[in-house]
C-alpha positions in Angstrom: 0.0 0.0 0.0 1.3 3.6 -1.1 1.5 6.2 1.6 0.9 9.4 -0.4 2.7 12.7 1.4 0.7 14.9 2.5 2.5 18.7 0.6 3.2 21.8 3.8 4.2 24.7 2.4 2.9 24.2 -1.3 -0.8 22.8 -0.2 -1.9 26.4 0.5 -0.8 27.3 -2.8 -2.8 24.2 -4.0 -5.5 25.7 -2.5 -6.0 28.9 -3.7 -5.7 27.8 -6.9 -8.0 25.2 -6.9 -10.8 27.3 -5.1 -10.8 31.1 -6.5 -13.5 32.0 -4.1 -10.9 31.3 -1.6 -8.0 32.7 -3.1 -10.0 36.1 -3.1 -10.7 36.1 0.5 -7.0 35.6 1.2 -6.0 38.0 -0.9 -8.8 40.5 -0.4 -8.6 40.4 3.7 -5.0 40.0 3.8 -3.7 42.4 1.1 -2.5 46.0 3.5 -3.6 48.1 0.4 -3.7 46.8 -3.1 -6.5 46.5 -5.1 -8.9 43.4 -5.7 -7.2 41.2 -8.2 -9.6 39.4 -10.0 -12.4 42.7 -10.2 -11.9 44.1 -13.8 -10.5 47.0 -14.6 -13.3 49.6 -15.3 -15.4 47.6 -12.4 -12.8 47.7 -10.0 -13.7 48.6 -6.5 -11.6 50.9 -4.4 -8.5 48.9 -2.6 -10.0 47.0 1.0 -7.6 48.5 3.9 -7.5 46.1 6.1 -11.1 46.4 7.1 -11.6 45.9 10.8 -7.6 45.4 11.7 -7.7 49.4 10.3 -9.3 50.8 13.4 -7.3 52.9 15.7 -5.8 50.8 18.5 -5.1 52.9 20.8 -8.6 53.9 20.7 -10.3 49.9 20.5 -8.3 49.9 23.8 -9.6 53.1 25.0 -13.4 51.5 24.2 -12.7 48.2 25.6 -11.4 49.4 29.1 -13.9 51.8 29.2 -16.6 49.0 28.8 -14.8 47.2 31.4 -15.7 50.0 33.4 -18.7 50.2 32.6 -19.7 46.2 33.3 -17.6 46.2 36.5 -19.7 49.2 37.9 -23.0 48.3 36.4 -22.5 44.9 38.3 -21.5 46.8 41.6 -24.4 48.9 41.6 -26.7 46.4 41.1 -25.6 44.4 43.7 -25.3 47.5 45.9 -29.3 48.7 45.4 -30.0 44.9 46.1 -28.3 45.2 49.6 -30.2 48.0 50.4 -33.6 46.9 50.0 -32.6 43.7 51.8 -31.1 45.6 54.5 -34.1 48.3 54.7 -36.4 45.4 54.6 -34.7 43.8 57.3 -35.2 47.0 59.6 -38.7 47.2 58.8 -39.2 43.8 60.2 -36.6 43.2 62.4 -36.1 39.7 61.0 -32.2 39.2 61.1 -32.1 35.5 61.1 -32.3 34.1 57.3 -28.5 35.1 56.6 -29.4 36.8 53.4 -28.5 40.5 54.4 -25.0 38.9 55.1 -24.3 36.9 52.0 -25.2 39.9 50.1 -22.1 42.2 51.9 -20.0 38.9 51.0 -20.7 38.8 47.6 -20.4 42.9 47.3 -17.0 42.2 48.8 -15.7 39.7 46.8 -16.8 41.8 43.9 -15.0 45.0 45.1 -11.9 42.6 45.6 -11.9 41.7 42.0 -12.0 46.3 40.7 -9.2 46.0 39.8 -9.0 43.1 37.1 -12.6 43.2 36.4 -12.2 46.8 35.3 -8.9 46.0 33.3 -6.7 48.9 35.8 -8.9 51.3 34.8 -10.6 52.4 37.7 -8.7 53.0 41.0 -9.9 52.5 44.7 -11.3 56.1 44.4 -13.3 54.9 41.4 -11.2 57.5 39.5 -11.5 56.1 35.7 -8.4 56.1 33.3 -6.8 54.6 30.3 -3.5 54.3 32.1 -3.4 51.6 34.5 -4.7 52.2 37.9 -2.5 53.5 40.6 -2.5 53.5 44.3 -2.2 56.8 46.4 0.0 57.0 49.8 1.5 59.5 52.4 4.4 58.7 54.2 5.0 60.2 58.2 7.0 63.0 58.3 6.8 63.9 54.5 5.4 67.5 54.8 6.5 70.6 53.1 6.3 72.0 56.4 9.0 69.2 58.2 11.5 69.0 54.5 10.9 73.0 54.1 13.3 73.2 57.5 16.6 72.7 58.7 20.4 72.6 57.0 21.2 70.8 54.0 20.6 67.4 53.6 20.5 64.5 51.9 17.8 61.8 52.2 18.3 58.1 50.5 15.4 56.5 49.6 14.9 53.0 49.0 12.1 51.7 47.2 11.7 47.8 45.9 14.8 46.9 48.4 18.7 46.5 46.2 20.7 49.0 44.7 18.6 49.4 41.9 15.7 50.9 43.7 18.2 53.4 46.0 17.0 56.8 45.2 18.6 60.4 46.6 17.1 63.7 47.5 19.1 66.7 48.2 17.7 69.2 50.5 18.8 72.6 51.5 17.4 75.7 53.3 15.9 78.3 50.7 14.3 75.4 48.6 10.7 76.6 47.4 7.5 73.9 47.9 7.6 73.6 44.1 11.5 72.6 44.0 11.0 70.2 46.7 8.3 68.2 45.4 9.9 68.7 42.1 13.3 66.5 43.2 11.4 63.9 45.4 9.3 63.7 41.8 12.4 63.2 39.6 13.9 61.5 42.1 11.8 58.4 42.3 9.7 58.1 39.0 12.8 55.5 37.8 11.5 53.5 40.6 7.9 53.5 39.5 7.0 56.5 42.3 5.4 59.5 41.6 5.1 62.7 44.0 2.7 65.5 44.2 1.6 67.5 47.4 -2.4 67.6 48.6 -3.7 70.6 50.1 -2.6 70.4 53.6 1.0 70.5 52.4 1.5 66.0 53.0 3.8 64.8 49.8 1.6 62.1 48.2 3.1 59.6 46.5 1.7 57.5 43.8 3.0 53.8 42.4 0.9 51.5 40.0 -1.9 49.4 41.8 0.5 46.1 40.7 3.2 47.6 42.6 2.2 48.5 45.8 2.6 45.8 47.9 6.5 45.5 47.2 6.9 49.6 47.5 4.4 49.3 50.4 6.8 46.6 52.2 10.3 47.9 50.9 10.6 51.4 51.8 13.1 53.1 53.5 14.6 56.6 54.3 18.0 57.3 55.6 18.9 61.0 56.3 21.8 62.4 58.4 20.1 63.4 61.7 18.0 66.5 60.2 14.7 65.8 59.2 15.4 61.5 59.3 17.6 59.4 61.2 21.1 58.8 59.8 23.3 55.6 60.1 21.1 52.9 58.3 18.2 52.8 56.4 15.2 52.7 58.5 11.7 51.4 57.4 9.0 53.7 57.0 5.1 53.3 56.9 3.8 54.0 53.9 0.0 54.6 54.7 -2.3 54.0 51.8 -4.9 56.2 50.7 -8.3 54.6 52.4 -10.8 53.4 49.3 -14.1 55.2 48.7 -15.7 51.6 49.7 -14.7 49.5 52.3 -17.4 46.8 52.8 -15.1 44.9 54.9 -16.3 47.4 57.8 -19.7 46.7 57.2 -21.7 44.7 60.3 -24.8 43.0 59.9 -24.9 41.8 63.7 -27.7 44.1 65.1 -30.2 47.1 64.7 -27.5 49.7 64.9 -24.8 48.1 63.3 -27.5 47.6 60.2 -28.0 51.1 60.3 -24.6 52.5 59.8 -24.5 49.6 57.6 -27.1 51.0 55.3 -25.9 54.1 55.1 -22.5 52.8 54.1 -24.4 51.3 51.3 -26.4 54.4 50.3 -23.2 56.9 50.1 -21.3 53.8 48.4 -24.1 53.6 45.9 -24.0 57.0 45.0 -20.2 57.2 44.6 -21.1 53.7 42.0 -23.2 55.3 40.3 -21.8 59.0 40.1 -18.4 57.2 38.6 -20.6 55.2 36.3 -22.0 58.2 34.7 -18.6 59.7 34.0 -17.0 56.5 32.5 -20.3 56.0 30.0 -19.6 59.8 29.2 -15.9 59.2 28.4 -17.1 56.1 26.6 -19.5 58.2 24.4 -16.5 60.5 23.9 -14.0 57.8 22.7 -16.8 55.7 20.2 -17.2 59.1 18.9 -13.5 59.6 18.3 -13.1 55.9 16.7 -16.1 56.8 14.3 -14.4 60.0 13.5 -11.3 58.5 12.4 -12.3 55.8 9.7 -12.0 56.4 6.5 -14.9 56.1 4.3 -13.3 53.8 2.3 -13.7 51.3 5.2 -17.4 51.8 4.8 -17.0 50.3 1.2 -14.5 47.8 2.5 -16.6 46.2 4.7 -19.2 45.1 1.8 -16.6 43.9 -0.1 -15.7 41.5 2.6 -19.3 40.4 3.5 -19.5 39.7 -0.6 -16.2 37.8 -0.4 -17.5 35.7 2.5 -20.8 35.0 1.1 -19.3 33.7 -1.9 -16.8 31.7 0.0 -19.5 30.5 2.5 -21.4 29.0 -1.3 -18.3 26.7 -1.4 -18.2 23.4 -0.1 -15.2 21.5 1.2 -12.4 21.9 3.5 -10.4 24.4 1.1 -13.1 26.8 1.4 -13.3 26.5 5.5 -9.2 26.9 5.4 -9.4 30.1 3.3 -12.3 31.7 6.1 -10.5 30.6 9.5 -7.2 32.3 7.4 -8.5 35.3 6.7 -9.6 35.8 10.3 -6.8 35.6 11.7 -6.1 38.6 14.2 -9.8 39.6 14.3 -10.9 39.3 18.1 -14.1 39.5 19.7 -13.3 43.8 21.0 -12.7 44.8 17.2 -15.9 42.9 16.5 -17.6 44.7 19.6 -16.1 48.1 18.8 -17.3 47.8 15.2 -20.8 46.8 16.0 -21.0 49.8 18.3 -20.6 52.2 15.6 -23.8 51.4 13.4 
């Protein structure tokens, strides 16, 4: 019996020949900007670009996160209006027995947990929305304007992330303005991943991505020269985090009063849900608009082409046919798809 060997390479060429239909979808759908081949000349339609690979990335990631957003918050306040019915009904009553009020502040909790995935990094513990990935806010004791603003010269090493690599210096000296000083702690530890501003009462806040915290959180360490911190080694400092605008972890269920402040917990945390909500769908309004903007109308044109291609692909039967489809959509995902839809 004769094994016959089955061609790599050439087979594809094999093919395309053998099914046109097919050989027009892959070089319609995968052609960056040449005409269709076999369209005549005088019939010719104008060149496919790409079709849905042409949007503007940066922007399909801009709509994606902000529908992240969006889901992630949607879910929270749902969950959030259904605790407080449960919990108002419970007062009403004064049934607090059936365990239902309490799996309800679990499963909001849980939920909370997850913000940060669920919502891809773009909302932080404030609910603050962004495109950038989310970062967590912290003060550190003795990091005033008012303390660093004082004294002779001096110069402070910081370390952040532990190792050499993550030693960072600040030089201080008397005459400094508030704007310089923040300014050097600033340019001193954005290699590190730290940013530094000031709030109103004159604290230094520092920032660091929400991934990062924990090591900057357990790693830092200031070493002055007897001034403003202690000198000989470097000590460890407590980096207090900025408290979240929800913290259903301090939430009791146990009796009358703690369901009260309990409920109204839930109340001011709904409104902060939903007040954040309205902004994101706002910015996601913004950003579908700005996508829309931005195609060319030869997409417009493009897209029936393709749907024409398919169609007459999808009329022929055998493998060669389903090869040609699954090739051509290759590096379409499910958020072009989405981000497409969302603009008819």
């Amino acid at each position: 019996m004769e094994i016959a060997q089955r061609p790599s390479t050439p087979g594809l060429s094999t093919r395309a020949t053998a099914n046109p239909a097919a050989g027009q979808a892959e070089s319609t759908l995968a052609d960056a900007g040449t005409p269709v081949e076999q369209a005549a000349a005088n019939d010719a339609p104008a060149p496919l670009r790409r079709g849905l690979s042409n949007l503007n990335a940066p922007l399909q990631s801009d709509v994606s996160g902000a529908q992240q957003a969006i889901d992630f918050l949607e879910q929270s306040a749902a969950q959030l209006r259904a605790l407080k019915t449960d919990i108002a009904a419970k007062l009403a009553t004064r049934q607090m027995r059936d365990g239902q009020v309490e799996q309800r502040v679990r499963q909001f909790t849980e939920t909370w947990r997850s913000r940060s995935q669920a919502s891809g990094g773009t909302l932080d513990a404030q609910l603050n929305y962004s495109n950038d990935p989310s970062t967590q806010r912290f003060s550190v004791r003795g990091m005033t304007l008012a303390n660093l603003r004082n004294g002779a010269r001096e110069t402070l090493a910081i370390s952040v992330g532990g190792g050499t690599a993550g030693l960072r210096s600040v030089h201080l000296a008397p005459g400094l303005s508030d704007g310089e000083i923040i300014s050097r702690f600033d340019q001193a530890m954005a290699p590190a991943g730290v940013r530094v501003s000031v709030n109103k009462d004159g604290e230094l806040v520092f920032s660091t991505p929400e991934n990062a915290w924990p090591a900057v959180r357990d790693s830092l360490a200031v070493q002055g020269s007897g001034i403003r911190f202690p000198a000989g080694q470097l000590n460890r400092v407590r980096a207090e985090a900025e408290a979240p605008v929800v913290m259903p972890e301090n939430w009791g269920t146990s009796d009358i009063d703690s369901m009260r402040a309990t409920l109204q917990q839930v109340t001011q945390a709904l409104s902060q849900v939903e007040a954040a909500l309205a902004k994101v769908r706002q910015e996601y309004v913004a950003t579908t608009q700005r996508m829309q903007s931005s195609l060319p109308e030869i997409e417009v044109a493009g897209m029936g082409q393709m749907a024409d291609v398919f169609r007459n692909i999808a009329n022929e039967p055998g493998y060669a046919a389903l090869v040609s489809l699954t090739s051509a959509l290759v590096g379409i995902n499910r958020d072009r798809v989405v981000s497409l839809l969302r603009l008819s």
